[in-house]
NUDREN-358386 format. One record per residue (C-alpha): x, y, z; residue number from 1; residue in three letters. Coordinates in Angstrom, 2 decimals. Each point is the difference from the previous one (the first is absolute). Layout:
// NUDREN-358386
<<X; Y; Z>; NUM; ALA>
...
//
This chain:
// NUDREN-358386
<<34.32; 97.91; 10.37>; 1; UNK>
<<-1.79; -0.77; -3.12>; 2; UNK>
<<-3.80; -0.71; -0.13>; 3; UNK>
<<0.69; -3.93; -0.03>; 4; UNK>
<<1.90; 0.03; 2.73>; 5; UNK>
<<-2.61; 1.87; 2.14>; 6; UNK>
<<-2.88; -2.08; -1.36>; 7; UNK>
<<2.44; -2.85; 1.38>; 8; UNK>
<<0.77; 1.71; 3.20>; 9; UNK>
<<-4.06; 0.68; 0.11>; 10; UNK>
<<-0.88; -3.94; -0.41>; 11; UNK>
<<2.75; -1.03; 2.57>; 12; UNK>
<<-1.10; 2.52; 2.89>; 13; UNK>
<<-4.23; -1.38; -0.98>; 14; UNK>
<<1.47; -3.56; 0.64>; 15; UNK>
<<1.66; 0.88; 3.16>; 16; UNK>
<<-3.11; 1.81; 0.99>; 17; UNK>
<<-2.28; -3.09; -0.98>; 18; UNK>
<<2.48; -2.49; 2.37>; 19; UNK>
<<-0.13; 2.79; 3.00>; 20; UNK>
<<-4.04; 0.77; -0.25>; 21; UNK>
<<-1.24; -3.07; 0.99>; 22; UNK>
<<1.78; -0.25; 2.80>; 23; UNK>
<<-0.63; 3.21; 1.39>; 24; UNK>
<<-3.99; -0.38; -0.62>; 25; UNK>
<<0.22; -3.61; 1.87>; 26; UNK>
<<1.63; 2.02; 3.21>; 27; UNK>
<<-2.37; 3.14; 0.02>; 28; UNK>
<<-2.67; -2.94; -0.32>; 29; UNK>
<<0.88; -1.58; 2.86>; 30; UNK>
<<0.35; 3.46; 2.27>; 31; UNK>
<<-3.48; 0.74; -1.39>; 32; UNK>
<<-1.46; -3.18; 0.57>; 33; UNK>
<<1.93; -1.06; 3.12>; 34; UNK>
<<-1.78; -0.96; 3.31>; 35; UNK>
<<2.34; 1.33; 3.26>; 36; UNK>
<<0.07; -2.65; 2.66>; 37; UNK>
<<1.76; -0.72; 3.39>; 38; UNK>
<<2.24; -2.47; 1.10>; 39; UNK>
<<1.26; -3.05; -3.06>; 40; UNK>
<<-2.04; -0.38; -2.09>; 41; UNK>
<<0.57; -2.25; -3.61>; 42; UNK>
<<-2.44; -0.54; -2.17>; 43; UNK>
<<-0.62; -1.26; -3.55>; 44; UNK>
<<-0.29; 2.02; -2.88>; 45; UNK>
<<-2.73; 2.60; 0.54>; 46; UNK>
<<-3.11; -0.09; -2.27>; 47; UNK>
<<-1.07; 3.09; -1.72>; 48; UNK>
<<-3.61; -0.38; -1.79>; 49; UNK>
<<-1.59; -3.20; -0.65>; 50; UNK>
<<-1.59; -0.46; -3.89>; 51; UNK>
<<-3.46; -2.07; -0.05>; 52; UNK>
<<0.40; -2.94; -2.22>; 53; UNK>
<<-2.38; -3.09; -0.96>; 54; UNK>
<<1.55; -2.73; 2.21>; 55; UNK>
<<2.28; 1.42; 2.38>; 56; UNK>
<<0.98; 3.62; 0.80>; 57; UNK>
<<3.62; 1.28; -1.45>; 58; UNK>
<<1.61; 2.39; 2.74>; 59; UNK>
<<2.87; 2.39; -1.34>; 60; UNK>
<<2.74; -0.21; 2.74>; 61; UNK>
<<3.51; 1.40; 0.61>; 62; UNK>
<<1.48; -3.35; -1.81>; 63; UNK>
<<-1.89; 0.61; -3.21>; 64; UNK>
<<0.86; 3.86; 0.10>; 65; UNK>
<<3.39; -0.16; 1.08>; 66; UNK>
<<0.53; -2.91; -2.44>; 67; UNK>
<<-0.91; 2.11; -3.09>; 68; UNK>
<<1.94; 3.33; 1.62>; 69; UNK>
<<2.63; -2.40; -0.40>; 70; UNK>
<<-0.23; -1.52; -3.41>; 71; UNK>
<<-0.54; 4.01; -1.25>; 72; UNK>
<<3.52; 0.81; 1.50>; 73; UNK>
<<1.58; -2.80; -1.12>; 74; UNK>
<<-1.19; 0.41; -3.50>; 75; UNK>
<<1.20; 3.49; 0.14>; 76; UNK>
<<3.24; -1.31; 1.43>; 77; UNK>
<<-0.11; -2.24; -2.91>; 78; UNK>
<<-0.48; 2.50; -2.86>; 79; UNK>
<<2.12; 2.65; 1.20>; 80; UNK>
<<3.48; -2.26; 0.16>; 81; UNK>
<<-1.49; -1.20; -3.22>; 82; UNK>
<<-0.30; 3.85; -2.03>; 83; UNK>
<<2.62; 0.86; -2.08>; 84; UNK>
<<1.32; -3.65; -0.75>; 85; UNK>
<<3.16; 0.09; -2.79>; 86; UNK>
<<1.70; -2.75; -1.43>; 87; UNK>
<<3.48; 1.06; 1.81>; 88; UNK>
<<-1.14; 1.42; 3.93>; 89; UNK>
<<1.33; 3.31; 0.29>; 90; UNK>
<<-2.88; 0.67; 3.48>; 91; UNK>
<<1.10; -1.69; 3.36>; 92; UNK>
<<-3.81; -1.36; 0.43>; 93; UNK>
<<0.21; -1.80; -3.66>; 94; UNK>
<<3.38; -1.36; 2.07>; 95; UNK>
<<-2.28; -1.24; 2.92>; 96; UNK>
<<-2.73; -0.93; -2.02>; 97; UNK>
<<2.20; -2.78; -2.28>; 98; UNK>
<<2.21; -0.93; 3.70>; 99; UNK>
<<-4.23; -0.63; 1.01>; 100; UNK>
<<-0.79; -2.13; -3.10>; 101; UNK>
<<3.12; -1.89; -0.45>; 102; UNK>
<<0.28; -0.92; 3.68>; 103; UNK>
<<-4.02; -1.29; -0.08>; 104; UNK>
<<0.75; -2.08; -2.91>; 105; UNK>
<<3.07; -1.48; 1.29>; 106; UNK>
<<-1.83; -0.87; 2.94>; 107; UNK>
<<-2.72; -1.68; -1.83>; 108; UNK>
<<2.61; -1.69; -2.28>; 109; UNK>
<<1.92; -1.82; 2.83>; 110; UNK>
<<-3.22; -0.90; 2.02>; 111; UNK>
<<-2.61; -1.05; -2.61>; 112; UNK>
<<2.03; -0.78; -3.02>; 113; UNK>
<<0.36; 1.33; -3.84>; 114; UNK>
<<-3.99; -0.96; -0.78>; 115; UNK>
<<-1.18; 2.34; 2.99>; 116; UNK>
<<1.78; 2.72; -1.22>; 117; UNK>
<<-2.72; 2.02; -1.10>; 118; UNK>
<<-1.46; 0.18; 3.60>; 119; UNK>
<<2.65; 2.57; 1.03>; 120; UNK>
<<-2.31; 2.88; -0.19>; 121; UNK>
<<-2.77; -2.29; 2.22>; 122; UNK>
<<2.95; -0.46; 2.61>; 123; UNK>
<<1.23; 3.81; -0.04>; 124; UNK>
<<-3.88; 1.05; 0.15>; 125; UNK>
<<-0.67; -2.02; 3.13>; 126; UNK>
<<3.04; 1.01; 1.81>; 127; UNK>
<<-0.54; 3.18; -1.10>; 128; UNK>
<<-4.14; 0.06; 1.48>; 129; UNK>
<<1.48; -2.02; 3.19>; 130; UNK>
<<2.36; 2.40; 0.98>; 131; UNK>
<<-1.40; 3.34; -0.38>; 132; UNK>
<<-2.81; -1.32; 1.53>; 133; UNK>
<<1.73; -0.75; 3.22>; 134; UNK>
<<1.94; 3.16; 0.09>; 135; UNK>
<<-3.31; 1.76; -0.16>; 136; UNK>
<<0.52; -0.17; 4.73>; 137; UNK>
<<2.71; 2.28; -1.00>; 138; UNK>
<<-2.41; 2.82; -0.99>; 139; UNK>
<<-2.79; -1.00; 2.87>; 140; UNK>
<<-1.61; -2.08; -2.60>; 141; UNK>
<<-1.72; -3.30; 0.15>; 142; UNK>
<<1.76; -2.60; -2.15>; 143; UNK>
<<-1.79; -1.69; -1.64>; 144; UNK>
<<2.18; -3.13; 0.03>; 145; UNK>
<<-1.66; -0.28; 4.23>; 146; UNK>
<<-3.02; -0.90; -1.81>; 147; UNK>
<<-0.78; -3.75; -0.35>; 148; UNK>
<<-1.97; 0.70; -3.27>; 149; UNK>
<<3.09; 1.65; -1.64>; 150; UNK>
<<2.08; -3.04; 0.57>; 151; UNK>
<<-2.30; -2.20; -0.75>; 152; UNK>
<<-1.50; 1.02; -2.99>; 153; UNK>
<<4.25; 0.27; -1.31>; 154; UNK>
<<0.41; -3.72; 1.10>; 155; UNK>
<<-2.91; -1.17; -1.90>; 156; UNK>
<<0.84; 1.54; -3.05>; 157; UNK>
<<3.39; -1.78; 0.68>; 158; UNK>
<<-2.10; -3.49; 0.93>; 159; UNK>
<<-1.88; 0.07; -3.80>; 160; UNK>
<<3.74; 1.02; -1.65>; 161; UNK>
<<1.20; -3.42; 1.55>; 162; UNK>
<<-2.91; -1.30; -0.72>; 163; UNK>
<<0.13; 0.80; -3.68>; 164; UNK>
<<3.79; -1.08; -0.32>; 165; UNK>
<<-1.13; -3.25; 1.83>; 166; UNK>
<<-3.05; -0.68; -2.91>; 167; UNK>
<<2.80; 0.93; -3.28>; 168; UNK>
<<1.39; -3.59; 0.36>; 169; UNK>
<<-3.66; -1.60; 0.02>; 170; UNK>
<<-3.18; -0.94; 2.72>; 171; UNK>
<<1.67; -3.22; 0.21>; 172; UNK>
<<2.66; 1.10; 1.35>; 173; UNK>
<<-0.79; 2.58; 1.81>; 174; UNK>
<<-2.33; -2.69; 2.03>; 175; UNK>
<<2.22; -2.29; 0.31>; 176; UNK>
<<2.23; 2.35; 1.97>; 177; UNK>
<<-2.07; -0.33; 3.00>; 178; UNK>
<<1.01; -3.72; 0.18>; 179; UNK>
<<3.81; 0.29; -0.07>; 180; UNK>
<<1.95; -1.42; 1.20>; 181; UNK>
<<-2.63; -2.55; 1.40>; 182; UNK>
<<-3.64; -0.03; -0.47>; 183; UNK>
<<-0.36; 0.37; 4.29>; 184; UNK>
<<0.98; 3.86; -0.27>; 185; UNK>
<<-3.13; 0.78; -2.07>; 186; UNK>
<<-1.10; 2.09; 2.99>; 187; UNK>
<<3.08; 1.49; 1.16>; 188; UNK>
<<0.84; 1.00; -3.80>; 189; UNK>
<<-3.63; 1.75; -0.48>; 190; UNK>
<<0.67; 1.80; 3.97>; 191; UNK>
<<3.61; 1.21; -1.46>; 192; UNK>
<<-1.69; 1.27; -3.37>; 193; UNK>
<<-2.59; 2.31; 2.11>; 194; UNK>
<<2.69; 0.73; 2.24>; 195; UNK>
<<2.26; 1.89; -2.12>; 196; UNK>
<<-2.18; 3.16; -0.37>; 197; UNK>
<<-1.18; -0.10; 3.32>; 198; UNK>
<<3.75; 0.22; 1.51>; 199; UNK>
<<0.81; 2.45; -2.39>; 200; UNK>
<<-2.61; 2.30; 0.76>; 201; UNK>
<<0.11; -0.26; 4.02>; 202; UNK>
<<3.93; -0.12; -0.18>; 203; UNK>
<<-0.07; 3.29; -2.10>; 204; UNK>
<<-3.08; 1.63; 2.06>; 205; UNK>
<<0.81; -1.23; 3.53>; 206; UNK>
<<3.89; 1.59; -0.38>; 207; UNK>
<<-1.34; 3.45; -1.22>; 208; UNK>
<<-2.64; -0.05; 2.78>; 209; UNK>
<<2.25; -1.18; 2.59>; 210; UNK>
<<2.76; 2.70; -0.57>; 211; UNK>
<<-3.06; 2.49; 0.40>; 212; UNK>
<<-0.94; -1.05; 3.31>; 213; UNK>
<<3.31; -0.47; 1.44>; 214; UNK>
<<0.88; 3.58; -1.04>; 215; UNK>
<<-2.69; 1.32; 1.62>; 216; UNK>
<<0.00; -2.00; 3.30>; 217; UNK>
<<3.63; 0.86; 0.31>; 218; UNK>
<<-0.57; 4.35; -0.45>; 219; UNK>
<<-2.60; -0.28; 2.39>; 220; UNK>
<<1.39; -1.71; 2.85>; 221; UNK>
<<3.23; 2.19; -0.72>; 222; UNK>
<<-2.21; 2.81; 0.12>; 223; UNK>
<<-1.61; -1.76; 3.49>; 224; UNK>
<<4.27; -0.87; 1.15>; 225; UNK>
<<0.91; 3.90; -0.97>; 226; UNK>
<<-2.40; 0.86; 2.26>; 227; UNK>
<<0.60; -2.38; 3.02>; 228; UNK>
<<3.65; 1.08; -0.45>; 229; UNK>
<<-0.12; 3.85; -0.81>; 230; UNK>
<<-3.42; 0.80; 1.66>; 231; UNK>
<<1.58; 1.62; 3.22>; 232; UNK>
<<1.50; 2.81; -2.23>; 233; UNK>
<<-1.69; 3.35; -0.06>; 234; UNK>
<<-2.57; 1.49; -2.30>; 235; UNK>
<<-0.05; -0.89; -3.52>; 236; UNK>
<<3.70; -2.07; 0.37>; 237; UNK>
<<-2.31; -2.51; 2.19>; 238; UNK>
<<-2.75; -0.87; -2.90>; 239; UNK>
<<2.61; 0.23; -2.82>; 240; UNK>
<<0.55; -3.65; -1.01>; 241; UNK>
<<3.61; -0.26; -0.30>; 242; UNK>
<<0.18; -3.73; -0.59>; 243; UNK>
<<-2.08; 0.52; -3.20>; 244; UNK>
<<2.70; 2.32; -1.69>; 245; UNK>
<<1.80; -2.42; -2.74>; 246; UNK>
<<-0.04; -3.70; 1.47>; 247; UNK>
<<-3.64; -0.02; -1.95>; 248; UNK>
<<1.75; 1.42; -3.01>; 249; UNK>
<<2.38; -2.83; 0.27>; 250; UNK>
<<-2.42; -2.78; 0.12>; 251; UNK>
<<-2.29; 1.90; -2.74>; 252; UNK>
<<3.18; -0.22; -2.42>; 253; UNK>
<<-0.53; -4.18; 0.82>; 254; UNK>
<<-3.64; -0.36; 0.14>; 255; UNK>
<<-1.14; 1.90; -2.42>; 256; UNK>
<<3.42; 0.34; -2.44>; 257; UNK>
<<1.98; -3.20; 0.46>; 258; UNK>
<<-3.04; -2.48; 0.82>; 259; UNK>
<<-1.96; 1.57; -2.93>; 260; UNK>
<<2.42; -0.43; -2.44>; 261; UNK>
<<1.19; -3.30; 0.79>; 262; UNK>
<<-4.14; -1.32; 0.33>; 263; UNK>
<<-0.13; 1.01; -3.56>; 264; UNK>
<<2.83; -1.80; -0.93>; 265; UNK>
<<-0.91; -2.79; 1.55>; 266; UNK>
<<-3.37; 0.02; -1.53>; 267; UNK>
<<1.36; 0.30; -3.56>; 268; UNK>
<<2.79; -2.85; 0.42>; 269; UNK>
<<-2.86; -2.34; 0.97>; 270; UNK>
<<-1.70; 1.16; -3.06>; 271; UNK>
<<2.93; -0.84; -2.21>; 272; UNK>
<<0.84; -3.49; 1.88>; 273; UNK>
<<-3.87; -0.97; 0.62>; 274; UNK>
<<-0.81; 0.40; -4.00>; 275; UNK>
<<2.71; -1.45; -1.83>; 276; UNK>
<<0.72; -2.85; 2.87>; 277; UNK>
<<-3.76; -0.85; -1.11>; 278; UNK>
<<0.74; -0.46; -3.59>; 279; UNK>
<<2.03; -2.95; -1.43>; 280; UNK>
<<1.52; 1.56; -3.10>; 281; UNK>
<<1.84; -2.88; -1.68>; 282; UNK>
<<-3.48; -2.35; 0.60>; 283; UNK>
<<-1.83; 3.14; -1.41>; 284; UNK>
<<2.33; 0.29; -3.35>; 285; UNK>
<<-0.16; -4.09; -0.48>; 286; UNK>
<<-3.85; 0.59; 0.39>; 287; UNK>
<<0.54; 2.76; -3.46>; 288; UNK>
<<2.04; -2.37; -1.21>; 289; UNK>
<<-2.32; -2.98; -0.34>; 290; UNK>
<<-2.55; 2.36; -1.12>; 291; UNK>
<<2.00; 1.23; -2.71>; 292; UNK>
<<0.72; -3.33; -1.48>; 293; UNK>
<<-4.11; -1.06; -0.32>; 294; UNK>
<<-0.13; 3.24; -2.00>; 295; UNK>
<<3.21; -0.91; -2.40>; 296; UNK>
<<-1.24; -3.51; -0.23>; 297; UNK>
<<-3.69; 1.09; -0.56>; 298; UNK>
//
């Protein structure tokens, strides 16, 4: 092996490191930091230190933590199918990494258009963020995607990119919307406009949260059945919970693999249909047009 080819070998296993690290520090955090308790008990994310600031008080929880664990591995993720890119792929991750791309832009091409086709990487990074975030309950870790805040603060930054497509064919316009198709549904049309991130955010939240609590509910009472069932068998047979062995697995590989996944698809076809649904492209270009002819005639 020639010193190249080690130095390469050296950056790949630091990348693979980076990815893996965070994840391991978030799950000896929560052994160190975790409170034992009897019985069910579900909780938002826990708070770790509070920091003192002028008008309201900024507490560090699991969510922020877990969300930047997160971000670190996926940037490592990122870099490491990324190292060692050639013009002709002769490595099986360049492979995956240009099925990744291609497939992203496709996607964004058939649901958004030609014009939009630069917000392929936005798309990829938020189901990207969405998903590992949600397959965090497959290490013991709290996704951050059962946080309200997470969502939310996503959906709004989807509510000013509509917003912003809305405003590129004019003010006018863009108030004048709220009166169409008659001038009547002026309320209704403002309630539909806040509603969009607000269903986005709760749809995306409640569905990660919900999986959570059904997954525990269901391994403790078949921890509670195993029990009722098996309880008359002797010594340790009678307190092993039988019940629990695999059917949990089985409902993790839904909850926490299928549901995850698909929320985060979800999530980023709304994206795509929400944002260029809101912007009127051939009004837009007859807007550039006009303005282009007062400059030639100027």
């Amino acid at each position: 092996m020639t010193t190249k080819d080690r130095r390469f070998a050296a950056v790949d296993i630091l990348l693979l490191v980076g990815a893996v690290l965070p994840l391991v520090f978030g799950i000896v955090l929560k052994i160190l930091t975790n409170v034992p308790s009897e019985g069910i008990t579900i909780t938002g994310a826990r708070v770790f230190f509070t920091i003192p600031m002028p008008i309201q008080d900024l507490p560090i929880t699991e969510t922020q933590v877990n969300s930047v664990l997160v971000m670190i591995t996926l940037l490592c993720v990122c870099l490491y199918f990324t190292h060692g890119l050639t013009v002709r792929p002769h490595l099986k991750r360049q492979v995956i990494a240009e099925w990744i791309v291609k497939t992203c832009q496709k996607l964004v091409g058939q649901n958004m258009g030609e014009y939009f086709a630069a917000f392929a990487p936005f798309i990829a990074a938020i189901m990207g963020l969405s998903a590992f975030s949600s397959l965090l309950t497959l290490l013991g870790l709290y996704p951050p995607t059962s946080d309200i805040n997470v969502t939310a603060g996503w959906a709004i930054l989807v509510f000013f990119l509509i917003t912003y497509y809305k405003l590129k064919c004019g003010v006018g316009n863009y108030l004048k919307s709220f009166t169409e198709p008659i001038v009547v549904l002026l309320p209704l049309n403002i309630l539909g406009e806040v509603a969009t991130p607000v269903s986005m955010a709760f749809r995306h939240f409640g569905n990660v949260l919900s999986g959570s609590v059904i997954a525990v509910l269901i391994g403790t009472a078949l921890q509670g059945l195993s029990n009722l069932i098996f309880g008359w068998l002797p010594g340790v047979l009678g307190d092993f919970p039988f019940l629990q062995v695999g059917i949990p697995a089985v409902l993790s590989m839904y909850f926490d693999i299928f549901s995850g996944a698909l929320q985060a698809f979800i999530f980023a076809m709304l994206t795509m249909l929400n944002i260029s649904g809101a912007f009127a492209q051939e009004e837009y270009e007859a807007r550039q047009a006009k303005k282009l002819a007062k400059k030639q005639n100027k």
